[in-house]
Backbone bond lengths (Angstrom), bond angles and torsions (degrees), N, CA, C in turn:
res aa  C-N    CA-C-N  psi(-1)  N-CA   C-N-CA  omega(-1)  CA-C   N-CA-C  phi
1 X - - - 1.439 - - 1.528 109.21 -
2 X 1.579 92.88 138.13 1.817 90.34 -179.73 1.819 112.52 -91.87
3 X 1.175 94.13 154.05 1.583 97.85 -167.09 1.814 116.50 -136.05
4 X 1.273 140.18 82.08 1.264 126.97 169.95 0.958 132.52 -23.93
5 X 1.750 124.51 111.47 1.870 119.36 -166.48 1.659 115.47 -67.54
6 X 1.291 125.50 116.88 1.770 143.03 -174.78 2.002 98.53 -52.87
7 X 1.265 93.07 143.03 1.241 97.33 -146.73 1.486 105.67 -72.61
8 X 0.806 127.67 -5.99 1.598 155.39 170.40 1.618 123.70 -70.76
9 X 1.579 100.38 -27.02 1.625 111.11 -170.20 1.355 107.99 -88.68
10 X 1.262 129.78 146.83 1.574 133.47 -175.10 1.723 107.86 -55.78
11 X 1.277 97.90 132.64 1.497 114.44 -171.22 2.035 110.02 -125.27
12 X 1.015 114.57 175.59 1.423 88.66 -178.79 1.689 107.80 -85.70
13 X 1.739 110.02 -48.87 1.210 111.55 158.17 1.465 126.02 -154.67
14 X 1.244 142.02 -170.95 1.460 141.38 159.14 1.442 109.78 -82.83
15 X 1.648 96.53 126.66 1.441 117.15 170.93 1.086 117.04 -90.31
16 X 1.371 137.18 114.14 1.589 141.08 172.70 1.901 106.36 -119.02
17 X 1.636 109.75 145.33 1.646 112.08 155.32 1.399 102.27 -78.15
18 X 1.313 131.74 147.23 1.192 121.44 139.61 1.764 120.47 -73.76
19 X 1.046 96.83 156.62 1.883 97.03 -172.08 1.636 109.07 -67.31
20 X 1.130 105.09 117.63 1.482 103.03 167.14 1.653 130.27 -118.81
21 X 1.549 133.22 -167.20 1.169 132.19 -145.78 1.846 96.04 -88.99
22 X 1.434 111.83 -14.00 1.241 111.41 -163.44 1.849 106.05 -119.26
23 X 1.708 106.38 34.71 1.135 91.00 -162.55 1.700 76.18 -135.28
24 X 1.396 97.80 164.52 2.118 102.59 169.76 1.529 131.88 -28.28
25 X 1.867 92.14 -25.79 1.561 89.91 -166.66 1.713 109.89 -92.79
26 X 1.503 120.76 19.69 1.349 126.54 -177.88 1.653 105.70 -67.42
27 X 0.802 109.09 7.38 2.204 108.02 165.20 1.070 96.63 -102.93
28 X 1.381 159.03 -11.07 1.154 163.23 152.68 1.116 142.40 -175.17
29 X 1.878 95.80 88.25 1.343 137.46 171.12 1.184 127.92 -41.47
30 X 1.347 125.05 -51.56 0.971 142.63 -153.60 1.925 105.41 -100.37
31 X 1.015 96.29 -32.41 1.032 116.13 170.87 1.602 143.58 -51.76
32 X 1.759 92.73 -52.90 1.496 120.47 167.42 1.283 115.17 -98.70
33 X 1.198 121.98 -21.48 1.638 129.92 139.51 1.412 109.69 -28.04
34 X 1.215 135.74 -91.57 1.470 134.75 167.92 1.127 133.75 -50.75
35 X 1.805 122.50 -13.48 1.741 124.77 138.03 1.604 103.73 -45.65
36 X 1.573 135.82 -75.56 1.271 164.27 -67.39 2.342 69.40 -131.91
37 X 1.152 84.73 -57.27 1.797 88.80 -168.19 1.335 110.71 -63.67
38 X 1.233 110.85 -45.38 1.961 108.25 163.24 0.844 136.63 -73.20
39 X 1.823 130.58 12.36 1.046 158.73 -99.22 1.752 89.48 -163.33
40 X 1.442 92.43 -77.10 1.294 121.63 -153.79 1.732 84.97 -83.98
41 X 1.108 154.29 -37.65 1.134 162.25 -159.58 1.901 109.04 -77.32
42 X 1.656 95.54 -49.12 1.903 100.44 169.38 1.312 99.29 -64.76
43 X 1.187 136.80 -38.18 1.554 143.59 -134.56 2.100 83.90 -79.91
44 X 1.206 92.09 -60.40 1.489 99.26 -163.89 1.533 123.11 -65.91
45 X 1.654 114.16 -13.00 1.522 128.64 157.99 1.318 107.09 -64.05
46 X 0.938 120.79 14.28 1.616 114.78 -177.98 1.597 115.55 -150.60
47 X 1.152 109.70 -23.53 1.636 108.18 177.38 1.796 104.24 163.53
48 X 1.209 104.96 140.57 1.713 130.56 -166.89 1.949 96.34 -38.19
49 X 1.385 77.07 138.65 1.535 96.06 173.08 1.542 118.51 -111.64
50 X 1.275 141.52 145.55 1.160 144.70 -160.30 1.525 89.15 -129.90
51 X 1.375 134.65 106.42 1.439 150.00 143.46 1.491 109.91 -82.65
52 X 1.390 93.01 109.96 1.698 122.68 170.34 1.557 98.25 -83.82
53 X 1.787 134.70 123.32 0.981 108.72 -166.34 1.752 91.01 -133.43
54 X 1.597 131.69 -126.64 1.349 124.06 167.93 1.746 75.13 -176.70
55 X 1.005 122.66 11.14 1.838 110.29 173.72 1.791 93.84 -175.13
56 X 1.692 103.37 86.62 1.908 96.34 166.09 1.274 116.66 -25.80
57 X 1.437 107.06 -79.03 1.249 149.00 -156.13 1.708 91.00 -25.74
58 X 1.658 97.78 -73.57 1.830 111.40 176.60 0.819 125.91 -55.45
59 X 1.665 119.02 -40.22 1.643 98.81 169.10 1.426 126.64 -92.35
60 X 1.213 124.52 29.38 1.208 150.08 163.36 1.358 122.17 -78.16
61 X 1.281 108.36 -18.64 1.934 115.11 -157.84 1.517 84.65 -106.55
62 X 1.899 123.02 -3.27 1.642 96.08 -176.57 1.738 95.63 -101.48
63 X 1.139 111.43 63.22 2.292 104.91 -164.87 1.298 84.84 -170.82
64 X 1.091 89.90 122.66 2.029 122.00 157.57 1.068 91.42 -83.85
65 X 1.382 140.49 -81.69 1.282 143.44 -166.50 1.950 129.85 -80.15
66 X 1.360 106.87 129.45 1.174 89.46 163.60 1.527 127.44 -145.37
67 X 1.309 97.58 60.76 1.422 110.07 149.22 1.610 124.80 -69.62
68 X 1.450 97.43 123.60 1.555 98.32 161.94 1.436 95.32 101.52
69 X 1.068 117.15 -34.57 1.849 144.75 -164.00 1.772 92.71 -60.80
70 X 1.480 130.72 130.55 1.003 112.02 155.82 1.334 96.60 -136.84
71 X 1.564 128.00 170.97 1.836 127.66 -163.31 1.750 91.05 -141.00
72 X 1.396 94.72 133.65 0.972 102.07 147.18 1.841 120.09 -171.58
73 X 1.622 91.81 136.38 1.348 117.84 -179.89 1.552 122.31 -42.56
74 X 2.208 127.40 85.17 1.442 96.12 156.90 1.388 92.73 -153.08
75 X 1.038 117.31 139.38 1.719 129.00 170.67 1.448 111.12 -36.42
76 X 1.043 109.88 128.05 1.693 121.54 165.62 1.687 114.68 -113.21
77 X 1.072 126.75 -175.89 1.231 142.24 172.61 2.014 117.53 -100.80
78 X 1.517 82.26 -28.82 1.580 105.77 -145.38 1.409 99.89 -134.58
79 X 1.125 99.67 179.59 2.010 127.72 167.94 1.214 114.36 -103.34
80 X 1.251 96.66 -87.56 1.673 114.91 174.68 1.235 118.78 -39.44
81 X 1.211 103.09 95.20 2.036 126.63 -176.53 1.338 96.06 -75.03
82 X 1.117 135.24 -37.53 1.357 125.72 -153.78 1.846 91.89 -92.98
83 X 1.009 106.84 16.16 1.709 101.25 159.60 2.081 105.67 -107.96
84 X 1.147 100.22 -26.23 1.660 103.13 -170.37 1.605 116.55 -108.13
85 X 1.353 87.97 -36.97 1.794 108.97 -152.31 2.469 102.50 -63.37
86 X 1.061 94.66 165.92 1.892 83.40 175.89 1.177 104.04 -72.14
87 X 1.558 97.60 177.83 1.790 118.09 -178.26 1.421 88.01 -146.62
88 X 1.613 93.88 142.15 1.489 102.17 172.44 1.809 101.35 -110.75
89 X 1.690 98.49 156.73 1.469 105.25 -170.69 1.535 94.80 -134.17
90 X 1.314 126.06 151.66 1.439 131.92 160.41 1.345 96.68 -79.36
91 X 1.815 123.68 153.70 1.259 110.25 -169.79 2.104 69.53 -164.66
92 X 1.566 107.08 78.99 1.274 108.90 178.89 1.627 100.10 72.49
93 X 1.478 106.41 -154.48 1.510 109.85 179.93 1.809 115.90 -76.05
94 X 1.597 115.03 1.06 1.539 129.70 159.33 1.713 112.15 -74.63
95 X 1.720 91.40 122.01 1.359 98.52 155.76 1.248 121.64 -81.23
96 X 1.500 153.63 142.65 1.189 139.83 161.17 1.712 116.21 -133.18
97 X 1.536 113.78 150.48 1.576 110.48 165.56 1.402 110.47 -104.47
98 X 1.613 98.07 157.66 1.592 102.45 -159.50 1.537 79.51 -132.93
99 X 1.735 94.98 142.36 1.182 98.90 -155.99 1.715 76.53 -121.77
100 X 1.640 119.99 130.88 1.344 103.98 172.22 1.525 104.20 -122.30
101 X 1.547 117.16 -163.17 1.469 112.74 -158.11 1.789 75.87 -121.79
102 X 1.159 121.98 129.84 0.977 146.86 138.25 1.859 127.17 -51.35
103 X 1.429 124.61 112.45 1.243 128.44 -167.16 1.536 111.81 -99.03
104 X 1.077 96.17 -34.55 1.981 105.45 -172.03 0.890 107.94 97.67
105 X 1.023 145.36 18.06 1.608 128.12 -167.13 1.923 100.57 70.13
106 X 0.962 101.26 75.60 1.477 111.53 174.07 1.897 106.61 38.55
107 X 1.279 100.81 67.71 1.612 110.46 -170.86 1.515 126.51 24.74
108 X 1.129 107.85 29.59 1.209 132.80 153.81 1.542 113.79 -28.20
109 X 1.635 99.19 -96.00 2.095 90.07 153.91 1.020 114.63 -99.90
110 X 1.538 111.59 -172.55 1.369 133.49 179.04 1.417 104.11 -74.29
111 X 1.564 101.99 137.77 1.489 112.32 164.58 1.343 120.39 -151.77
112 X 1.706 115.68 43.45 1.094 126.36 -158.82 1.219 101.95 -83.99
113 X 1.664 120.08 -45.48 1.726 133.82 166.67 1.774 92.98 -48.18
114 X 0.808 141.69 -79.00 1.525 136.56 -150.31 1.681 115.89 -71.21
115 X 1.162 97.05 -16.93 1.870 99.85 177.40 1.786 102.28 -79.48
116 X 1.509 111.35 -2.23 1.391 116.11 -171.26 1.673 101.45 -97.75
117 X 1.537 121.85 -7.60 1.590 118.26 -139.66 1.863 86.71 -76.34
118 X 1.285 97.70 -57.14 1.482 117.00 -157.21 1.871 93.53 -47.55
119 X 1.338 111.58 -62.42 1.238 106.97 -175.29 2.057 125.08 -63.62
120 X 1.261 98.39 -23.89 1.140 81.60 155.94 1.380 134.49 -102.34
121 X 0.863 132.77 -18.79 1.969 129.20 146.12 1.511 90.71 -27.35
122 X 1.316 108.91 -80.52 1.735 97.74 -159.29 1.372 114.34 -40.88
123 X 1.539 125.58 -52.48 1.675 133.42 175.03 1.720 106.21 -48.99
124 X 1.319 137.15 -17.90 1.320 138.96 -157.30 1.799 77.69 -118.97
125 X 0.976 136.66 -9.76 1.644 109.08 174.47 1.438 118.28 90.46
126 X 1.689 97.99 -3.82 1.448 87.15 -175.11 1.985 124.51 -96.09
127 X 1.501 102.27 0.68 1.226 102.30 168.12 1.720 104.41 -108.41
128 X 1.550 99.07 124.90 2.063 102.86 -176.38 1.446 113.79 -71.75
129 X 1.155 115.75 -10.75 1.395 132.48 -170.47 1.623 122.93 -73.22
130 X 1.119 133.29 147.14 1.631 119.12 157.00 1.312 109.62 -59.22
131 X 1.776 98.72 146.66 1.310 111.42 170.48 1.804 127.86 -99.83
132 X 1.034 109.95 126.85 1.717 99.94 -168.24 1.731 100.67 -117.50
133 X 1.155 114.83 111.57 1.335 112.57 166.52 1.000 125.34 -72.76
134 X 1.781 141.67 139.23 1.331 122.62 -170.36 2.037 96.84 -133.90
C-alpha cells in the first residue's frame, strides 16, 4: 500500500525556488528574497535544503552560511514547488518520487519550465529514490 511520508518523518531534504526575475514576485524582488533567506535559513537548522535557483552565483550572495544549503541551477516558471516539485511515497519497504504533470490552474500560466524540475533533479543525481512519472 502506497502511503504519503508525514511531514515530520525523515526526508532527504526541503525543496524551495528561490524567487526570481521571471517569476510573480518581480514587484518585489528584493524583498521576498530576504523572506525566502530567513525562510530557507530555519529550514537548514534542522535538515538539508535543496535551493532550486536560475543564477547560483546570485542567490548565493543572500547566505553567510552554508550548511545544509545545497544549489542547484534550473529555470522554473514559478515558486511554489509544492504545485510542480516531487513527492515522495512509501510504496511497502520502497521509497519512491512521483513526478506529476503540473496544469496551472487549467493552463492558465505557463509551466512548461517547472513540469521539467522533478525530472531533472532526478537526471542530476540529486533525488536517491526511483522516479515514477504520473
Amino acid at each position: 500500500m502506497k502511503r504519503f511520508k508525514a511531514e515530520w518523518e525523515k526526508q532527504e531534504h526541503i525543496q524551495i525556488v528561490f524567487p526570481h526575475k521571471n517569476s510573480d514576485w518581480i514587484c518585489c524582488l528584493e524583498e521576498i528574497r530576504e523572506s525566502y533567506r530567513e525562510i530557507i535559513e530555519t529550514i537548514a537548522k534542522y535538515e538539508p535544503c535543496l535551493i532550486i535557483c536560475e543564477n547560483e552565483k546570485e542567490a548565493r550572495r543572500y547566505f553567510k552560511s552554508f550548511k545544509n544549503l545545497y544549489f542547484v541551477e534550473i529555470e522554473t516558471n514559478d515558486t511554489w514547488i509544492r504545485d510542480f516539485g516531487g513527492i515522495e511515497v512509501e510504496n511497502g519497504s520502497l521509497i519512491e518520487t512521483l513526478d506529476f504533470g503540473f496544469n496551472a490552474w487549467g493552463l492558465k500560466f505557463a509551466a512548461n519550465y517547472d513540469n521539467l524540475v522533478t525530472r531533472k533533479l532526478f537526471k542530476k543525481g540529486i533525488f536517491t529514490t526511483p522516479l515514477k512519472t504520473l
